[in-house]
Each structure stands twice: as C-alpha cells, then as structure tokens.
Backbone bond lengths (Angstrom), bond angles and torsions (degrees), N, CA, C in turn:
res aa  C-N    CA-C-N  psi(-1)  N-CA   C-N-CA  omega(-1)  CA-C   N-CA-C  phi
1 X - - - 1.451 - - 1.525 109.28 -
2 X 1.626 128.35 162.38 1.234 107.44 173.08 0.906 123.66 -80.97
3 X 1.499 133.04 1.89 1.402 126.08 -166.02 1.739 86.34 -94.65
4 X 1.020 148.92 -4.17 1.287 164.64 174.48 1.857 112.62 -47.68
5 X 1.983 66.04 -80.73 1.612 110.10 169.41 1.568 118.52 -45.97
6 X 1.543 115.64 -50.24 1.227 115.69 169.38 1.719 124.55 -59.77
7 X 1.430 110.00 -39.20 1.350 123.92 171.26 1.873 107.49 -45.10
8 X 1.605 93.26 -68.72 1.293 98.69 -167.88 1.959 114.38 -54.74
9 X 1.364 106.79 -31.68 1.812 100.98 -170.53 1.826 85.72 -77.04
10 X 1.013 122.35 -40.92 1.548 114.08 -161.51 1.731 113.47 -47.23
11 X 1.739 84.69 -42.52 1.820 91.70 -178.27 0.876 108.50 -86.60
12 X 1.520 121.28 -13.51 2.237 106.79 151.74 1.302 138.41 -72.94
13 X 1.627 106.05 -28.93 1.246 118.20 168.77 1.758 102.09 126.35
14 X 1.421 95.91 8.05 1.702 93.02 164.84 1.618 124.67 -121.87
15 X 1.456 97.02 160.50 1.771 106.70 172.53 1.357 126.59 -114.11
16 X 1.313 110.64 146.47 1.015 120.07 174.13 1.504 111.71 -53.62
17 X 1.688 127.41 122.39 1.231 120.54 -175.17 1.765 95.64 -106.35
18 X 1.626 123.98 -42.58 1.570 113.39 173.47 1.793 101.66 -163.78
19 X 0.777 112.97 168.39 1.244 131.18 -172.36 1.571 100.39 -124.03
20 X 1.694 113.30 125.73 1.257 116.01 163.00 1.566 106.61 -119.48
21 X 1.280 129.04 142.45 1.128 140.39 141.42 1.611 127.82 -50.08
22 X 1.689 109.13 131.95 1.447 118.88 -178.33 1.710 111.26 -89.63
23 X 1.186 117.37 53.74 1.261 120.29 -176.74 1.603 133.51 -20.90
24 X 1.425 90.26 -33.25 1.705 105.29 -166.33 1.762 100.98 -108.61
25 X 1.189 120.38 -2.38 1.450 126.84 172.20 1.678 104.63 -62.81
26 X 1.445 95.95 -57.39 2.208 107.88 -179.50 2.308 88.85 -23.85
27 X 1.601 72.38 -64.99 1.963 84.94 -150.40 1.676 106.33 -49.04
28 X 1.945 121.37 -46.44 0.922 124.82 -176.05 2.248 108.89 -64.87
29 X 0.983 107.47 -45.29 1.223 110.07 160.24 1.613 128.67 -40.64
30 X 0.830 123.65 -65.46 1.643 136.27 153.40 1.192 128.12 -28.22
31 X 1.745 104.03 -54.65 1.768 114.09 164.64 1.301 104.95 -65.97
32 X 1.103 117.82 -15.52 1.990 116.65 -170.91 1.822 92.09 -65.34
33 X 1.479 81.27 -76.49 2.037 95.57 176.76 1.277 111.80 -49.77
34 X 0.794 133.25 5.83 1.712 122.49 -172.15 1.565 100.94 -111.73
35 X 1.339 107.61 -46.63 1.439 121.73 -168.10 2.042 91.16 -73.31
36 X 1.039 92.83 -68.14 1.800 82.83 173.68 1.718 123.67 -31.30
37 X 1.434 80.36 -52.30 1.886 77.17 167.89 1.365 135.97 -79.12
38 X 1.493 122.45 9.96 0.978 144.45 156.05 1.325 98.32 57.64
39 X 1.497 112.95 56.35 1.669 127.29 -175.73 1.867 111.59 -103.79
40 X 1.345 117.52 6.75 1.221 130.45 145.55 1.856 91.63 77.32
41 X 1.529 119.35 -160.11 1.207 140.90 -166.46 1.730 103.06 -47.96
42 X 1.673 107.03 -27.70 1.479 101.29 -149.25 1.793 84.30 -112.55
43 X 1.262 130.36 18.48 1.301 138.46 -171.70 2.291 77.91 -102.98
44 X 0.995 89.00 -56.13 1.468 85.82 -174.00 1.340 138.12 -72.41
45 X 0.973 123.03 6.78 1.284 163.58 135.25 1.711 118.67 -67.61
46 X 0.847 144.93 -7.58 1.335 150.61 -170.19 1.532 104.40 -136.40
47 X 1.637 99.28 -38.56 1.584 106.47 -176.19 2.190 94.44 -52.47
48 X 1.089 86.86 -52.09 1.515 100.19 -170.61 1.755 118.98 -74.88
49 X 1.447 94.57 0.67 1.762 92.28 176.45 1.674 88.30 -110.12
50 X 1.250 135.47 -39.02 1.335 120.08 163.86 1.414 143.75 -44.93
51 X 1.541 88.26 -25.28 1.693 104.94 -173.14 1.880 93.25 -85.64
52 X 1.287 109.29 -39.37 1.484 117.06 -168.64 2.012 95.96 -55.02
53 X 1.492 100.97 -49.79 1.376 101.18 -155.94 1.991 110.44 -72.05
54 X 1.631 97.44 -25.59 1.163 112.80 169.93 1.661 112.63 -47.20
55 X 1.184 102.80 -81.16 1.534 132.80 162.47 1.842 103.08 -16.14
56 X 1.541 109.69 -53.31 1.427 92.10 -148.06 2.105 83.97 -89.74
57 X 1.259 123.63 -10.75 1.320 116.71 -175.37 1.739 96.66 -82.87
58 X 0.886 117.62 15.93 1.492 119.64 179.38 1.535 119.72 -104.66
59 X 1.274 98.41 -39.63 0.899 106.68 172.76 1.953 138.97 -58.70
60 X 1.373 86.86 -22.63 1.743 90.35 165.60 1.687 108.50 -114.11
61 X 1.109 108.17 30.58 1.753 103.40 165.90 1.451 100.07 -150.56
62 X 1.167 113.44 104.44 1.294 143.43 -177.47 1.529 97.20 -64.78
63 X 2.080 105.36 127.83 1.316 104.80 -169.38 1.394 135.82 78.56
64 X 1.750 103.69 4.13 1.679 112.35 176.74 0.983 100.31 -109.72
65 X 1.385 161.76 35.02 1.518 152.78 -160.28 1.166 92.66 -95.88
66 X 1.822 117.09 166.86 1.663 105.77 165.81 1.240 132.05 -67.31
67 X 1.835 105.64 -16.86 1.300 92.63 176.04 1.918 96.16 -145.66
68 X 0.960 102.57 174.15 1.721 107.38 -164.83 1.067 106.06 -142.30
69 X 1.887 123.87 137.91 1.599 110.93 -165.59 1.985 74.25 -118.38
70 X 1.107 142.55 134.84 1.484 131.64 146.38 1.334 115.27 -106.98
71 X 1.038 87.41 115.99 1.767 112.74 150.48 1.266 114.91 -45.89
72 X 1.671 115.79 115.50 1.611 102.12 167.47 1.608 99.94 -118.91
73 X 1.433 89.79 -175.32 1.998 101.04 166.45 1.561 102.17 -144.75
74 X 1.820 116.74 142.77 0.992 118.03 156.88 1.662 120.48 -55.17
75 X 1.489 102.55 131.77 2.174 91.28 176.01 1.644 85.34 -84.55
76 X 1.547 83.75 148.77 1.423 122.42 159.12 1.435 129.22 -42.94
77 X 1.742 146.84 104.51 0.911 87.08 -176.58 1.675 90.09 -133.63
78 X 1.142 96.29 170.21 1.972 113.71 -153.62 1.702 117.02 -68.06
C-alpha cells in the first residue's frame, strides 16, 4: 500500500516525490484471467469492461490503481 511505501523510503532516507498510476495494467490483467479461463471472444469483452470498471473506481482514491509506479527522491542530508 502506499502508506507502506512511505514508511519503508522514510526509514531509508527517501520520499515520496509522486505516484503515477498503471492505467492499462487493470485491462492487461483481466485479459490474463480471462484468457486463463479460456472464456473465448466474450472473455474479452468483459476482460475490458472489468479493467474499465477497475480503472474508473480508482480514480477517486488516490493510490488504489492496479498498479502504481512511485517516484521517490533521496533526502538531503546536511
């Protein structure tokens, strides 16, 4: 989680500089499961309404996406 993430750089000596979201992971994820389930034309189609619905519940909670790239920075130190 990031509040995780933040813990762990702090007690190394880094910060969180931004958090981007993997937008297209939801959709590639989905085709993973879909294709495993060997759910054919209409697996892919769902693969892609799951990823959509994923995607859009992400969008108002900052830091829930399926996947998260963070940016850190070493702190400075004096």
């Amino acid at each position: 989680s990031p509040s995780s993430m933040k813990y762990l750089m702090k007690s190394n000596g880094f910060i969180l500089a931004n958090l981007k979201p993997m937008w297209f992971d939801s959709f590639y994820v989905s085709l993973l499961s879909e294709k495993y389930k060997k759910t054919g034309l209409l697996g892919i189609a769902r693969a892609f309404l799951i990823g959509g619905v994923s995607n859009l519940l992400a969008l108002n909670s900052n830091g829930k996406a399926s996947s998260i790239i963070y940016e850190i920075k070493k702190v400075k130190e004096d």
